[in-house]
C-alpha positions in Angstrom: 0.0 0.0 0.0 1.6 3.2 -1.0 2.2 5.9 1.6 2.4 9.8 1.4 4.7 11.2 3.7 3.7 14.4 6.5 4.4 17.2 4.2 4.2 16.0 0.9 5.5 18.3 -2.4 3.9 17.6 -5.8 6.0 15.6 -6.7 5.5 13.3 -3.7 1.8 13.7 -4.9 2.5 12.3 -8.5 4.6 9.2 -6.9 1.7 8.6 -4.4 -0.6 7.9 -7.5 1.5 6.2 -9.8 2.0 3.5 -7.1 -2.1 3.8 -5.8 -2.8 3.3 -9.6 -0.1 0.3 -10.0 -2.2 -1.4 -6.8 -5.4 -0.7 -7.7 -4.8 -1.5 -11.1 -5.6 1.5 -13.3 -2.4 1.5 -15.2 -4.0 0.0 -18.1 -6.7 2.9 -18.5 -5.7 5.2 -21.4 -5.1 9.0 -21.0 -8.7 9.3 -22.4 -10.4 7.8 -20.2 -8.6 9.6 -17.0 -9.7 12.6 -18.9 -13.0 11.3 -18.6 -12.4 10.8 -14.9 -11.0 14.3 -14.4 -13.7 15.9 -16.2 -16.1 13.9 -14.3 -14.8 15.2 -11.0 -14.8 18.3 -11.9 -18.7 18.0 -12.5 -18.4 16.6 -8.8 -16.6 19.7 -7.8 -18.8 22.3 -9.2 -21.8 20.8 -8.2 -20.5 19.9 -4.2 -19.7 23.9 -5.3 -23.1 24.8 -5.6 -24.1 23.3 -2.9 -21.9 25.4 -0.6 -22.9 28.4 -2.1 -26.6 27.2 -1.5 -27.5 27.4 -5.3 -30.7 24.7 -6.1 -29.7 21.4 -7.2 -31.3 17.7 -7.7 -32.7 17.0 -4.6 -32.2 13.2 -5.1 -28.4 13.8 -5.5 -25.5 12.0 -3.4 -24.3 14.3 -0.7 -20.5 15.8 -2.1 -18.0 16.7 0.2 -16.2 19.7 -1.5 -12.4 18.5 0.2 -13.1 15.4 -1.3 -14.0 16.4 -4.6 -10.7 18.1 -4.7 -8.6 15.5 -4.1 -10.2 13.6 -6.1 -9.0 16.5 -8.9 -5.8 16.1 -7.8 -5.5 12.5 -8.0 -6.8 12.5 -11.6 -4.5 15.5 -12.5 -1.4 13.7 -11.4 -2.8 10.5 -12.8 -2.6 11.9 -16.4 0.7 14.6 -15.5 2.3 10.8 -15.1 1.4 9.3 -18.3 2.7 12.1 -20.0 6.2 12.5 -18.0 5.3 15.5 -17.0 6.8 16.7 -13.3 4.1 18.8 -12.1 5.7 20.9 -9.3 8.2 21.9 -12.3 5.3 22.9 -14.7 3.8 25.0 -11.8 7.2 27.0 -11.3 7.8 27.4 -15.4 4.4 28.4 -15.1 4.3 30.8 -12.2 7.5 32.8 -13.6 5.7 33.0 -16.8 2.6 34.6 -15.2 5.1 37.3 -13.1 5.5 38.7 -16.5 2.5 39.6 -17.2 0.0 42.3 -16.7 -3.2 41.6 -14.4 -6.3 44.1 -15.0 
């Protein structure tokens, strides 16, 4: 059983899941259908969103608990990041010195 350690980076994160999905036995599911996944949690995410925010929704629907909507984001975002070789926590840095370039209005 994999283990995350206290303070985990994101790259700790993106180990984590390789080795859940290696136990569980998603390695074999193709980058589209974790895209499916992800886009599926994000449905989960807005709509345990819109709950929160005490916007109307299906009355019959499963209660969704917005942290865990989130991670399960997260998971499915490293998921695919790892199928692609891409090192998140590098990506976000790239991508964060990037964005101190440009102009907010």
């Amino acid at each position: 059983m994999p283990t995350l350690t206290k303070n985990p980076t994101l790259t700790d994160f993106q180990k984590y899941v390789r080795e859940l999905e290696e136990e569980r036995g998603f390695t074999k599911n193709t980058v589209l259908q974790t895209c499916l996944q992800l886009g599926e949690e994000m449905g989960e995410l807005f709509k345990a969103v819109r709950k929160k925010e005490k916007m109307k929704v299906d009355a019959t629907s499963d209660t969704m608990h917005l942290d865990e909507e989130m991670a399960d984001v997260i998971i499915f975002l490293c998921s695919l990041a790892n199928r692609y070789d891409i090192d998140l926590e590098q990506a976000f840095r790239t991508k964060e010195e990037h964005n101190k370039t440009r102009t907010w209005q």
